[in-house]
KEKE-3310 file (N, C-alpha, C; in steps of 0.2 Angstrom, whole numbers, plus 5000, padded with zeros to 4 digits):
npx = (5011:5014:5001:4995:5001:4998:4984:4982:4986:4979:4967:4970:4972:4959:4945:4940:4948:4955:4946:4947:4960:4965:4963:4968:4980:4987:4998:4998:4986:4987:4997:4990:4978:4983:4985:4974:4962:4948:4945:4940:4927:4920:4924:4919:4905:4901:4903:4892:4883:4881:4881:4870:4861:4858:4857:4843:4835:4836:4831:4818:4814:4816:4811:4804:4800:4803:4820:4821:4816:4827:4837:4838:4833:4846:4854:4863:4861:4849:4841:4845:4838:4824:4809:4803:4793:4791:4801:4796:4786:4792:4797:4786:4783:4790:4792:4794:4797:4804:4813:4821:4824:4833:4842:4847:4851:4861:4870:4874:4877:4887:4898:4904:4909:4917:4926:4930:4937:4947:4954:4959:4966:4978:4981:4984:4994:5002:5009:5016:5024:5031:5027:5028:5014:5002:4990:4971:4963:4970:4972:4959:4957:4965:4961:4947:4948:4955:4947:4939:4938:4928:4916:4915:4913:4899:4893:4894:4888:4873:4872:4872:4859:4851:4854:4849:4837:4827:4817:4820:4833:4849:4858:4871:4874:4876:4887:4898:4912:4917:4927:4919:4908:4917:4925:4923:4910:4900:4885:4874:4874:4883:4897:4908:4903:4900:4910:4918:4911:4910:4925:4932:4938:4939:4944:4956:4962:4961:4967:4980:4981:4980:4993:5003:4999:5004:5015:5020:5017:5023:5036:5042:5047:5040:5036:5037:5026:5019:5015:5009:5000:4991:4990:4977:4969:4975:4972:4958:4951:4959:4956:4942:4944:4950:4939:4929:4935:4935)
npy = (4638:4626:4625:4620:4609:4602:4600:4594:4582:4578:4576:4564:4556:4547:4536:4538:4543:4533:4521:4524:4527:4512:4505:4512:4519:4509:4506:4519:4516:4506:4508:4518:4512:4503:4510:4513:4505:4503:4509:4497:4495:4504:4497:4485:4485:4493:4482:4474:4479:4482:4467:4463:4472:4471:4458:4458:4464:4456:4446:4450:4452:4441:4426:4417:4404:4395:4397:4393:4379:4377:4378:4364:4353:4352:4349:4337:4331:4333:4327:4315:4310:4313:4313:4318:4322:4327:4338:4347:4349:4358:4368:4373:4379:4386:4405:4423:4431:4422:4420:4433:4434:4423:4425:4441:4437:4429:4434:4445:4441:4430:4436:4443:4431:4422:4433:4434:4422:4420:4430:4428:4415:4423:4430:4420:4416:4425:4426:4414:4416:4429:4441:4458:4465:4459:4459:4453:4461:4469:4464:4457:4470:4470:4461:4466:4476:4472:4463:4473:4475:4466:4472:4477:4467:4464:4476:4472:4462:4468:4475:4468:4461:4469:4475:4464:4460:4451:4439:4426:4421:4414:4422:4416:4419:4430:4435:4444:4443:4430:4416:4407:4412:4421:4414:4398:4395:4383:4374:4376:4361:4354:4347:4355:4369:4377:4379:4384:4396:4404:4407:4422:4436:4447:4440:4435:4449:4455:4444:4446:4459:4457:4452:4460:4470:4464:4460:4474:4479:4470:4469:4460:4450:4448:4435:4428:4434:4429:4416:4415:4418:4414:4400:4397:4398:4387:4377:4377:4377:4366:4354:4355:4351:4341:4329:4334:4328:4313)
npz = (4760:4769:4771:4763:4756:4768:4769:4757:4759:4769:4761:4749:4762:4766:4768:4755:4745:4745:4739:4726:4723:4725:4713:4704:4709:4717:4725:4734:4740:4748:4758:4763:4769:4778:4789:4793:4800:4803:4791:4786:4783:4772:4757:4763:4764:4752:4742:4747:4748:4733:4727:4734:4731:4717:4716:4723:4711:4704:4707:4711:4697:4691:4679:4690:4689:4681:4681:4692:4689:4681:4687:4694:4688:4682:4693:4699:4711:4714:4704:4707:4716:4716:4705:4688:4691:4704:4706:4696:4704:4715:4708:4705:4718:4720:4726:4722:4733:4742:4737:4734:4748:4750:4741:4745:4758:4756:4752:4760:4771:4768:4760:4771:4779:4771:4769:4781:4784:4775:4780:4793:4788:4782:4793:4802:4793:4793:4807:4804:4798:4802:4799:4801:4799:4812:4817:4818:4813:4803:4793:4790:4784:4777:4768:4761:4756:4744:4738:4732:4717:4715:4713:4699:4693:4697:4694:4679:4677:4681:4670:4658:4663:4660:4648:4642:4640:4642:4655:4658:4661:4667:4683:4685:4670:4664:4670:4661:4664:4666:4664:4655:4651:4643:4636:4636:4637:4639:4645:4658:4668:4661:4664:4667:4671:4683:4690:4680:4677:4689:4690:4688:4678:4687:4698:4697:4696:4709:4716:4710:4715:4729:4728:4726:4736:4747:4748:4749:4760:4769:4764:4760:4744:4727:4723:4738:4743:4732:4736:4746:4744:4733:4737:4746:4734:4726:4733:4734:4722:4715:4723:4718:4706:4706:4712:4705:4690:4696)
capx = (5014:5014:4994:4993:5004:4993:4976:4985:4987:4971:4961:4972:4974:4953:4944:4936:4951:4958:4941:4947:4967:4967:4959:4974:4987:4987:5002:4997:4981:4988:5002:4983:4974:4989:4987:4968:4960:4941:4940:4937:4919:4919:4925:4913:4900:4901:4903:4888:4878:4881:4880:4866:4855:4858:4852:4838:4834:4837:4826:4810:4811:4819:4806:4807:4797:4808:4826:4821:4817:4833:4841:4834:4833:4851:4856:4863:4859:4843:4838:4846:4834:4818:4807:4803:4786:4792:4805:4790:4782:4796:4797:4780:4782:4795:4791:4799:4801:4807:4822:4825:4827:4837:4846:4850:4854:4867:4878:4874:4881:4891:4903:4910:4910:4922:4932:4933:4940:4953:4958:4960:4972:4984:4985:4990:5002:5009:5011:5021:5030:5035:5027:5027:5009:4999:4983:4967:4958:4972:4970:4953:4954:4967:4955:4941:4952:4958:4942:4935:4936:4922:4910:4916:4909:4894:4890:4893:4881:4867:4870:4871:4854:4849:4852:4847:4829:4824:4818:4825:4841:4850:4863:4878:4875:4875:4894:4904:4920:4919:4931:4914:4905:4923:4931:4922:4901:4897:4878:4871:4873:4889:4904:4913:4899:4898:4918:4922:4905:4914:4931:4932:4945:4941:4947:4963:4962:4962:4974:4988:4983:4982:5001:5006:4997:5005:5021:5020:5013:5026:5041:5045:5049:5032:5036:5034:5017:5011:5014:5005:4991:4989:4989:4970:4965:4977:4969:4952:4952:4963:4952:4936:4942:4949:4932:4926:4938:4937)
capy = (4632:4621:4622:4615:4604:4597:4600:4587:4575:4577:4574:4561:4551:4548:4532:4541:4544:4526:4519:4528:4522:4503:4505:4518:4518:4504:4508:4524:4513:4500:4514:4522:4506:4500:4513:4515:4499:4506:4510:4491:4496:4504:4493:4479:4489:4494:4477:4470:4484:4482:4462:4463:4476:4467:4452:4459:4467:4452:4441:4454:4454:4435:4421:4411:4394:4394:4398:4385:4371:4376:4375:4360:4349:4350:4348:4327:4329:4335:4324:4307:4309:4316:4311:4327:4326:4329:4341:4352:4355:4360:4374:4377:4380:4393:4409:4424:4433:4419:4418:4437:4435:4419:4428:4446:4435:4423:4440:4448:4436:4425:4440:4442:4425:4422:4439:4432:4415:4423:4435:4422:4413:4429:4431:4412:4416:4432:4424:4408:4420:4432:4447:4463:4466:4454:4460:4449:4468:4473:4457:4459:4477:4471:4456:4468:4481:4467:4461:4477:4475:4461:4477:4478:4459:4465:4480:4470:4457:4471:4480:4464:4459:4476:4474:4456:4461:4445:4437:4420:4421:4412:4425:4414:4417:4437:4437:4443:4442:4424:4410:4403:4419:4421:4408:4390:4393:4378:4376:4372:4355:4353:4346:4363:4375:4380:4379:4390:4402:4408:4411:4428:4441:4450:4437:4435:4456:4452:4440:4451:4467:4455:4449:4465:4472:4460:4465:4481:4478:4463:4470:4454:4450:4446:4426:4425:4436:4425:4410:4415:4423:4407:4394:4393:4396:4380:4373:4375:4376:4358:4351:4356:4349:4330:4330:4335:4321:4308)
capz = (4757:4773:4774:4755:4758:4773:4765:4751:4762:4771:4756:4749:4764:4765:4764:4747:4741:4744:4737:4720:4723:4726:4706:4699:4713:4723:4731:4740:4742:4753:4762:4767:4774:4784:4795:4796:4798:4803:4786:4781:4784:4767:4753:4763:4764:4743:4740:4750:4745:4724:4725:4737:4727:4711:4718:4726:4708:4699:4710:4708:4689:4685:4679:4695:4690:4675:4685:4700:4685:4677:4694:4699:4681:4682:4700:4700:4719:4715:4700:4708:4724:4716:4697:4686:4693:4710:4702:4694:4709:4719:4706:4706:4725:4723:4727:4723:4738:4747:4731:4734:4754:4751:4738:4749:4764:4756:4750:4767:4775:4765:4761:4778:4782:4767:4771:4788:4783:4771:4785:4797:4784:4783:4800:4802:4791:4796:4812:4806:4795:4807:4795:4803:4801:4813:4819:4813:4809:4800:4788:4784:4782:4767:4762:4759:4749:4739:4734:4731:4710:4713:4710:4693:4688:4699:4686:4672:4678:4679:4663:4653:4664:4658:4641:4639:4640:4644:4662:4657:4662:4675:4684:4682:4664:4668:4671:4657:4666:4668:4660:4654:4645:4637:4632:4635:4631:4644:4647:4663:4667:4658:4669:4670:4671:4688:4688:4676:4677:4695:4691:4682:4678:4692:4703:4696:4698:4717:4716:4708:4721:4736:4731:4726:4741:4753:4747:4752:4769:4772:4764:4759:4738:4726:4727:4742:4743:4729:4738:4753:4742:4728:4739:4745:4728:4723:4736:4734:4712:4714:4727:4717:4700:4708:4713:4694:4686:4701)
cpx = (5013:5004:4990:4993:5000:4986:4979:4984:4980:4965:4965:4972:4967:4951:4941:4941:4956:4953:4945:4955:4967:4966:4965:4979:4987:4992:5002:4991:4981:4992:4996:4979:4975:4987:4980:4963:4952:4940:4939:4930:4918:4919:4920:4908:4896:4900:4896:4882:4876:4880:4872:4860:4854:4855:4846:4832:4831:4830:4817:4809:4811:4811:4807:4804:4803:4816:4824:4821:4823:4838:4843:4835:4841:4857:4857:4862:4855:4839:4841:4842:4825:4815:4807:4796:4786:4797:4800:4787:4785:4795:4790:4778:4785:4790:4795:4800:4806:4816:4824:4827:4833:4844:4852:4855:4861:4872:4878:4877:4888:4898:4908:4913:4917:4929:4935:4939:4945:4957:4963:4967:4980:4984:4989:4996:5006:5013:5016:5028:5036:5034:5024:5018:5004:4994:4978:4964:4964:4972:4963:4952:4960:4964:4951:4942:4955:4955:4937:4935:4930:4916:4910:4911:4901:4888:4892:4887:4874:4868:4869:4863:4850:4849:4850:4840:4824:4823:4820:4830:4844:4859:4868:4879:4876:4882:4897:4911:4921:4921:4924:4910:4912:4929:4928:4913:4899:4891:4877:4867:4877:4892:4906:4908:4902:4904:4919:4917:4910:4921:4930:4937:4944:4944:4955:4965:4965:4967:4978:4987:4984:4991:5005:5004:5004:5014:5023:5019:5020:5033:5045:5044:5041:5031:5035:5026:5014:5011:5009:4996:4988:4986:4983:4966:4968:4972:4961:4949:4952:4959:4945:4936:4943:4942:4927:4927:4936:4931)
cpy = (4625:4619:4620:4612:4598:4594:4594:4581:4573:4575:4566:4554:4551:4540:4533:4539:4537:4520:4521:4524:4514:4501:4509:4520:4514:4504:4511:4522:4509:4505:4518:4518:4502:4506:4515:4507:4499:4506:4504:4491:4499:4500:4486:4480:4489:4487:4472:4472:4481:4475:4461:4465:4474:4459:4454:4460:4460:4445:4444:4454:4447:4432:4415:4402:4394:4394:4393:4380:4372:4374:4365:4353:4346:4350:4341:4328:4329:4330:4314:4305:4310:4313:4319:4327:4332:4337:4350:4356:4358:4368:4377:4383:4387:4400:4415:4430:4429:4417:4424:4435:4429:4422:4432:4441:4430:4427:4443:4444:4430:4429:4440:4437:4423:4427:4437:4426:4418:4429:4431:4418:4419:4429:4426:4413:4420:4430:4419:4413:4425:4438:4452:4464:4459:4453:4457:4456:4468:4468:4459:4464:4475:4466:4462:4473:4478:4466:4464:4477:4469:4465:4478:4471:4460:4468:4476:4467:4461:4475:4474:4463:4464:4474:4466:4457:4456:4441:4431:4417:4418:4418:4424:4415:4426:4439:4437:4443:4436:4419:4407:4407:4422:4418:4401:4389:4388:4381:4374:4365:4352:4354:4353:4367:4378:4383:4385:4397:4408:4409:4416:4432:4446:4447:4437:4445:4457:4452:4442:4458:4464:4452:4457:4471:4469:4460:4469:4483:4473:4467:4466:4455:4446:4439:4425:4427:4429:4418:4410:4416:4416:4403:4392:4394:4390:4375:4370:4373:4368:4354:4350:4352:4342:4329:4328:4326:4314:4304)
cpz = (4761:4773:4766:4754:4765:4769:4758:4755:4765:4767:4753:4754:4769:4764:4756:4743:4739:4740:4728:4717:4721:4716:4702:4703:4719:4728:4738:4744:4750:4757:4766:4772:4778:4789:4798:4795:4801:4795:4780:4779:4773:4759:4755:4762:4755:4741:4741:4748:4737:4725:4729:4734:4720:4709:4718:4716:4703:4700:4708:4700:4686:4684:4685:4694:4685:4678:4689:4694:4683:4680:4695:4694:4682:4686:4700:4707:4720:4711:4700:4714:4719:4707:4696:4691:4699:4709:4700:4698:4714:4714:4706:4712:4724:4722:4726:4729:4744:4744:4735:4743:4753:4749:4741:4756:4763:4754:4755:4771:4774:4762:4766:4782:4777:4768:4778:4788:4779:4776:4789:4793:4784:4790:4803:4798:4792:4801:4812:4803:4796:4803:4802:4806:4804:4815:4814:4810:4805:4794:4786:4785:4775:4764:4759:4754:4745:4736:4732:4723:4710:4709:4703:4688:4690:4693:4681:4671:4677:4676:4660:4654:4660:4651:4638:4635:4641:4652:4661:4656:4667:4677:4686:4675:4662:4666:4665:4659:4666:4664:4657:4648:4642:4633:4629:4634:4634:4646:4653:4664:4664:4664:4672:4671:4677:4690:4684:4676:4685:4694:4685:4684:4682:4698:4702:4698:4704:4719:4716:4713:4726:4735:4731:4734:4747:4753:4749:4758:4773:4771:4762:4749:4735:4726:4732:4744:4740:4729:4743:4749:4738:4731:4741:4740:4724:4724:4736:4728:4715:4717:4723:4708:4702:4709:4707:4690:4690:4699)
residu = (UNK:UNK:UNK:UNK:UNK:UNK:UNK:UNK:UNK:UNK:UNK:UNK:UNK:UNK:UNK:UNK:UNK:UNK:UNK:UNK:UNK:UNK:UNK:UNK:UNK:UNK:UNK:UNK:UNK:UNK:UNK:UNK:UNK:UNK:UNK:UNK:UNK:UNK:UNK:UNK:UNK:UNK:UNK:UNK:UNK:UNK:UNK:UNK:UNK:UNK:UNK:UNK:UNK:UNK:UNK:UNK:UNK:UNK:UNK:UNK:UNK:UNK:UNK:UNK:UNK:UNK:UNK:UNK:UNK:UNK:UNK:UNK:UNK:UNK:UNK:UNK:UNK:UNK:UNK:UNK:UNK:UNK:UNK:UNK:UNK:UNK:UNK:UNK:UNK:UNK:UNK:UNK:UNK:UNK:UNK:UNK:UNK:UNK:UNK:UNK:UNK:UNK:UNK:UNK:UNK:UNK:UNK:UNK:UNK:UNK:UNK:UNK:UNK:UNK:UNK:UNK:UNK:UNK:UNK:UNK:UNK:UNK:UNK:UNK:UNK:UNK:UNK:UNK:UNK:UNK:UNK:UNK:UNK:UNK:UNK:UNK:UNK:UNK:UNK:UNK:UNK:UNK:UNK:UNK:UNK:UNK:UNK:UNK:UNK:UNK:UNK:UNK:UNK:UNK:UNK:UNK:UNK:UNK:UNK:UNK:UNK:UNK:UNK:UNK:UNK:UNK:UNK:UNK:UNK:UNK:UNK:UNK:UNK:UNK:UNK:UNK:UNK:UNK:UNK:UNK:UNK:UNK:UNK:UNK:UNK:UNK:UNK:UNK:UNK:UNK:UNK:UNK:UNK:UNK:UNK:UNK:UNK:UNK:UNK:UNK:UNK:UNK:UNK:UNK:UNK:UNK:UNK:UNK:UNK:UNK:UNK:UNK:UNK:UNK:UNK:UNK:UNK:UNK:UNK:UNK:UNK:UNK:UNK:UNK:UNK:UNK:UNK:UNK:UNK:UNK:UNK:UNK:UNK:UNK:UNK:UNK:UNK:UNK:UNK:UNK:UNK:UNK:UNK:UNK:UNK:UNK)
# end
């Protein structure tokens, strides 16, 4: 009984088996990654893997003069500096391995730069807070586990790509999770595109495991988590729409 009883827990308490939890028992999820803070390596890894190989994918097969014009066309930074002509042969110029390397490199990099920044933030705040947990690893090891449903908008992206059948597509337009492909139908080049193409139902996902998570790590009640979790998404949204209206 006692070595079933172990062999249970050995299997259960597994990056694998935590990979499977954060998705259908978040509870036992977070209770698991609290104690082992190495196995942030996995959920980054999965993450940087799926968005990175989808890129790469996406960049070998897209129409790249047509993507760079569509870019580029409706870039006011681009088209208040530049005419079309100038505009044209910019797109001319592109290339696409130098899309896919920019591509891979901006998920490769730009993941952990953001996990780092969102760690960094929890740890300033465990600290003003006086929250139990306060190590910076032990922060982004619960960033990384929180944002591990991205992979989910990842595959939708390339099944849709997949079923499109088309290489002239731009892959913000990819995302079926996003306020934009289910609600508001804004083209590229419309005010809110860009805006509402990036928030998608896996982020609010996130959002509600990282308050529920933080909870359960802190011990503290879900208002307070989801004031500490909310706030640089107030911050950044609210900043990005005065911006918009201004």
């Amino acid at each position: 009984m006692e070595n079933r009883e172990r062999q249970y827990t050995l299997n259960t308490s597994s990056p694998l088996a935590a990979l499977g939890n954060i998705f259908v028992a978040p509870g036992q999820a977070y209770d698991q990654i609290r104690e082992h803070t190495a196995w942030l390596w996995w959920p980054l890894l999965l993450v940087i893997i799926t968005s990175a190989g989808f890129m790469a994918w996406y960049m070998s097969t897209v129409d790249v003069h047509w993507m760079m014009l569509q870019t580029l066309q409706h870039n006011s930074m681009v088209t208040s500096k530049l005419d079309a002509e100038q505009i044209q042969k910019l797109a001319d110029n592109a290339t696409r391995g130098r899309g896919m390397l920019q591509g891979t490199l901006g998920v490769v990099i730009g993941i952990p730069v953001i996990y780092a920044v969102l760690a960094l933030y929890y740890f300033l705040a465990a600290k003003v807070a006086g929250y139990e947990v306060k190590g910076y690893g032990q922060w982004f090891n619960f960033t990384a586990w929180s944002n591990l449903p991205v992979i989910v908008s990842t595959l939708v992206s390339a099944l849709a790509y997949l079923l499109r059948g088309s290489h002239q597509v731009l892959a913000t337009d990819l995302d079926m999770t996003s306020l934009n492909a289910l609600f508001f139908h804004q083209s590229i080049g419309d005010t809110w595109y860009t805006l509402l193409s990036g928030v998608r139902l896996t982020m609010f996902w996130t959002i509600g495991l990282s308050i529920f998570g933080m909870s359960r790590w802190t011990r503290r009640g879900m208002g307070n988590s989801a004031i500490v979790v909310l706030l640089p998404y107030v911050l950044f949204y609210g900043i990005w729409i005065l911006v918009k209206v201004a």
